[in-house]
N, C-alpha and C positions, 0 to 999 in steps of 0.2 A: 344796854337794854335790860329792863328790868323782868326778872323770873321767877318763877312759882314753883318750888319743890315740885315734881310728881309725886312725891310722899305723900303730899300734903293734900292736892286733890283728888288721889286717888283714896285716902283716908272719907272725907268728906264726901264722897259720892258713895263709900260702902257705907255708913253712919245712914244717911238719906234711904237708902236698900234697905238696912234692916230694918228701919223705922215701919216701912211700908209691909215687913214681912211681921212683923208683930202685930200691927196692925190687922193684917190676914188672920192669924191664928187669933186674935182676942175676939174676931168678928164670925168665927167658925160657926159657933150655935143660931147666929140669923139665918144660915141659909136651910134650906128645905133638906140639902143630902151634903156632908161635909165633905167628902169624897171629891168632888169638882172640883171645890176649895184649894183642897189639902194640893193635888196634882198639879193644881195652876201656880202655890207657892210653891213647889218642887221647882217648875219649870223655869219659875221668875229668878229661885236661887242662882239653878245651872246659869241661865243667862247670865245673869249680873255678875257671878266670879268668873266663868270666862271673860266677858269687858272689862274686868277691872284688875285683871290676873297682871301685878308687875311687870313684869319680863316681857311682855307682848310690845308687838310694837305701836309707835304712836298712830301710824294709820290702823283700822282695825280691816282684817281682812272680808274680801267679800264676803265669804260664805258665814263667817261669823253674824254679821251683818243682818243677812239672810234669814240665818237662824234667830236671829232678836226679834224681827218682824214678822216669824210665824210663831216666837211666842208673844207678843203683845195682839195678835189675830185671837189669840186660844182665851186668853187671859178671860177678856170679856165676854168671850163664849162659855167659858166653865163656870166661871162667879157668877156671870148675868141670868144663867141658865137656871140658879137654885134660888134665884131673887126675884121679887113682884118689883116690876118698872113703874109702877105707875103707884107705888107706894112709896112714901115720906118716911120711914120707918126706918129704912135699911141702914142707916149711918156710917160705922166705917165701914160694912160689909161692900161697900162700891169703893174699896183702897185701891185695887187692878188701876183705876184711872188714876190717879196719883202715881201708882208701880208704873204705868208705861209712857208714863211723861216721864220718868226717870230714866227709865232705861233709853227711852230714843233721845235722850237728850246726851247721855253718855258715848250713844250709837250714833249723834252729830259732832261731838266733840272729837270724836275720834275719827273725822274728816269722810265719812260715811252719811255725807246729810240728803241723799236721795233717799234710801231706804227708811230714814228716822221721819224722814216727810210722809212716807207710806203709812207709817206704821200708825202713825198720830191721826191721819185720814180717814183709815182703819175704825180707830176709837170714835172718832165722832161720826161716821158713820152707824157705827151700829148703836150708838149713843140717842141718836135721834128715832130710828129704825125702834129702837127697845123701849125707848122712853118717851120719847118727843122730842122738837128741838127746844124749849123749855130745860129740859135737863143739863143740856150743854156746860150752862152758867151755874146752877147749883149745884151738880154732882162737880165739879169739877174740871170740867174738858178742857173748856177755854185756857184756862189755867197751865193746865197740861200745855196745850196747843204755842201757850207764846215761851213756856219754857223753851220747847224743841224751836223755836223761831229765833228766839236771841242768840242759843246757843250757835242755830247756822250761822247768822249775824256776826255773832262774835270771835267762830272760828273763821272766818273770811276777813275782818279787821285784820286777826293776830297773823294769817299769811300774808295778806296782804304787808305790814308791816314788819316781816320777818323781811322777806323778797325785797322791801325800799330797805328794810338797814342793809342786807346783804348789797345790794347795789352801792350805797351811801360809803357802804365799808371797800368795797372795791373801788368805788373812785377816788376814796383817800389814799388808799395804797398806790393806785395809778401817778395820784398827784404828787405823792412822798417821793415815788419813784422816778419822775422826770422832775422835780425839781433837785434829788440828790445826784442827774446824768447832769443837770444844767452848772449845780455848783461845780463837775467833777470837771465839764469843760471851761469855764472860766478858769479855777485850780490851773488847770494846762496850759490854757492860754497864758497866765501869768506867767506862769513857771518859763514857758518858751520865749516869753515877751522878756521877762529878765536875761535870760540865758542869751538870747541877741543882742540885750541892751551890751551883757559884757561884754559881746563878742566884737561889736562894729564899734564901740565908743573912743577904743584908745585910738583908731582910725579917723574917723568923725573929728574926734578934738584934733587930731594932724592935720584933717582939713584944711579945719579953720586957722589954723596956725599958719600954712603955707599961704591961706588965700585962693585954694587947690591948684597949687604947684605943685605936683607930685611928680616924683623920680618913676622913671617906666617900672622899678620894681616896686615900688610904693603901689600904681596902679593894679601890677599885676599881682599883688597882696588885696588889694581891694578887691579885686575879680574871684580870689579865694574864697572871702568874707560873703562877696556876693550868695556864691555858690553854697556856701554852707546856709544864709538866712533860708536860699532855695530849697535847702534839706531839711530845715527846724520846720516849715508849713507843706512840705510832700510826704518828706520821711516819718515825721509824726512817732509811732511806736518804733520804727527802724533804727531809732539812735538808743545809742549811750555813751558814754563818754569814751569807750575803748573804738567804737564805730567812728566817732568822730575823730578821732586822731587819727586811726589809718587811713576814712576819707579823704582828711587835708595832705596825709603824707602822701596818698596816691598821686593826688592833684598837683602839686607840688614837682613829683615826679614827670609829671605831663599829660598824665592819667584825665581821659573826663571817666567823671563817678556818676551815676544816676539812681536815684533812692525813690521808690514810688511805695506808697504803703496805701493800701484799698481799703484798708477796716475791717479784713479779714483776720487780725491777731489783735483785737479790741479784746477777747476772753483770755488771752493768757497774762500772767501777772506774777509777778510773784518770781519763784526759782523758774520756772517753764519760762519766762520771757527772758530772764538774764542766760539761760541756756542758750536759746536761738540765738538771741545778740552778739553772746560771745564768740559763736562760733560764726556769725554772719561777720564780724571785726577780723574774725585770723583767716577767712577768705581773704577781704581786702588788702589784709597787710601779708597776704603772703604770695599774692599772686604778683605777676609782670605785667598785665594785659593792658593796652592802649584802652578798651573802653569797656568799664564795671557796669552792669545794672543790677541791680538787687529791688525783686519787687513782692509783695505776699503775694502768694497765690490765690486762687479760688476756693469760693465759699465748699465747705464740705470734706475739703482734699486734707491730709494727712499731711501735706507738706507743708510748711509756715512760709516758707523764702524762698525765693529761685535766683541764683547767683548766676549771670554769665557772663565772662569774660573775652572780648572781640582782640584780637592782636592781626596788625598787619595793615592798619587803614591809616589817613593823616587824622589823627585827630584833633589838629587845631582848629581846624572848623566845620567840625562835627556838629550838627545841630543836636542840641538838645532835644527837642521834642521828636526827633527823630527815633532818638534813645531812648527815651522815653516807652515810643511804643515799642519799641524791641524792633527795633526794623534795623536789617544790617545793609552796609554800604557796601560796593563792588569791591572785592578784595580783601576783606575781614575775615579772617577765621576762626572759629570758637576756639579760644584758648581754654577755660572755664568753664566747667557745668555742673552746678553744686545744687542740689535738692535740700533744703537744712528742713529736718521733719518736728510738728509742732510736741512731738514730745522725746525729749533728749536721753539719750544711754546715762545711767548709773554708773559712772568711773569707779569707784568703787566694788560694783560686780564684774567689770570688764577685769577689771584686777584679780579677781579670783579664777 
């Protein structure tokens, strides 16, 4: 989006100001009593370097505001007052109209364009009241009048299109942002879809070799493989290679393993998730228990993992989904109850 120095337009709106105050003093000797004059360019100063003072913010505040539009009220009242209206004469000594198309133009630019509407109404009011409506067009007003109009116009385009880039700009962000989650799951997906390919293929091609004649331990290696694909699409964040190896060696042992991962530890990454892991791995490989569950816990909670360990039940046909939900069968007793929290002790300070 293309932008405009403030330097720059606040330069060119004080250049326009003083044009209008020189104007004032060169036109002094037309009026009847210079005194009116002289007070109303005081007052047009004060205005104008408050609106135009740097530092201020871009909206101008009310009562500044306020005060713009009881001096553009005054203006025409002090200069009009020492000048014949219904004389051709007066030349720049009618600059006030000029002066307060600048200033309520200034006082709509700075997003104040009620008051700059007053103030402009003001002028051609007493414009017409003083002069005629004739004056309107010669002296000036109109003139006045469509400055302070474009500039509302124009400060309403520039929000307006500030508010669509800002929106434009957020929805690119939005879109960057779910199409860098969409490649990061594809990424995974591959990655797991490899990771199976190794895992089931040297099986697969035994298969096909036997014609699936498989030796009951061939099968119950198959039923292992099974169990683990089961793990790569539940467990998801719950592996790594240390977790996988004591899962197969629990199973092995006779162990059922159950891995449920909810997308509760989706934010940890990094050392924080190889922490959990690791320590969610030497549960497995170090416990006895007939049946492991390891599942994330709840959104919020401090704890990443909840490990528990069932001993004492058959668990050759244990259902899974059983396990799953954590539902114990008659006769299991918690061997195991491991909380693993989502942020890991400093071995290192422990050491000290």
């Amino acid at each position: 989006m293309i932008t405009v120095p403030r330097g720059l337009v606040v330069g060119l709106a004080a250049l326009f100001s003083a044009y209008h105050v020189v104007l004032g003093i060169y036109s002094l000797g037309v009026a009847y009593h210079p005194a009116p004059a002289i007070v109303a360019i005081g007052l047009y100063v004060v205005a104008t370097t408050l609106s135009l003072w740097p530092s201020g913010p871009v909206r101008m505040p009310l009562s500044l505001a306020l005060f713009n539009v009881a001096v553009c009220a005054s203006l025409p009242l002090l200069v009009g007052s020492q000048l014949d209206g219904s004389s051709s004469a007066n030349g720049y000594a009618t600059w006030y109209v000029a002066a307060v198309g600048t200033l309520m133009t200034i006082t709509a630019t700075r997003k104040q364009q009620g008051p700059s509407l007053v103030g402009v109404i003001f002028l051609m009011v007493h414009t017409i009241v003083w002069a005629g409506p004739g004056a309107l067009a010669s002296m000036g007003v109109i003139g006045s009048a469509v400055w302070v109009v474009v500039a509302i116009l124009t400060s309403r385009a520039l929000a307006k299109a500030g508010r669509d880039a800002r929106q434009y700009a957020l929805a690119e962000r939005e879109a960057t942002e779910w199409q860098a989650a969409q490649e990061a799951h594809l990424d995974e997906r591959q990655v797991r879809l490899a990771h199976t390919i190794r895992l089931a293929a040297p099986m697969l091609r035994r298969i096909v070799e036997v014609g699936g004649a498989l030796s009951e331990a061939e099968r119950q290696e198959c039923r292992y493989l099974e169990a683990a694909v089961r793990d790569e699409i539940r467990g998801r964040k719950l592996l790594n290679d240390a977790v996988r190896q004591n899962v197969m060696a629990a199973r092995r042992r006779g162990a059922v393993v159950t891995l449920l991962d909810e997308g509760t530890i989706d934010d940890l990454c990094g050392s924080e998730l190889d922490g959990v892991l690791n320590r969610l791995a030497d549960a497995i490989g170090r416990t006895t228990a007939d049946k492991i569950i390891a599942r994330t816990s709840a959104n919020g909670s401090d704890t990443a993992v909840t490990v528990v360990g069932l001993s004492g039940a058959d668990t050759s046909s244990a259902d899974p989904s059983v396990s799953a939900l954590g539902q114990d069968t008659p006769g299991e007793e918690v061997y195991l109850w491991l909380e693993i929290p989502r942020a890991q002790p400093d071995p290192r300070a422990q050491g000290r």
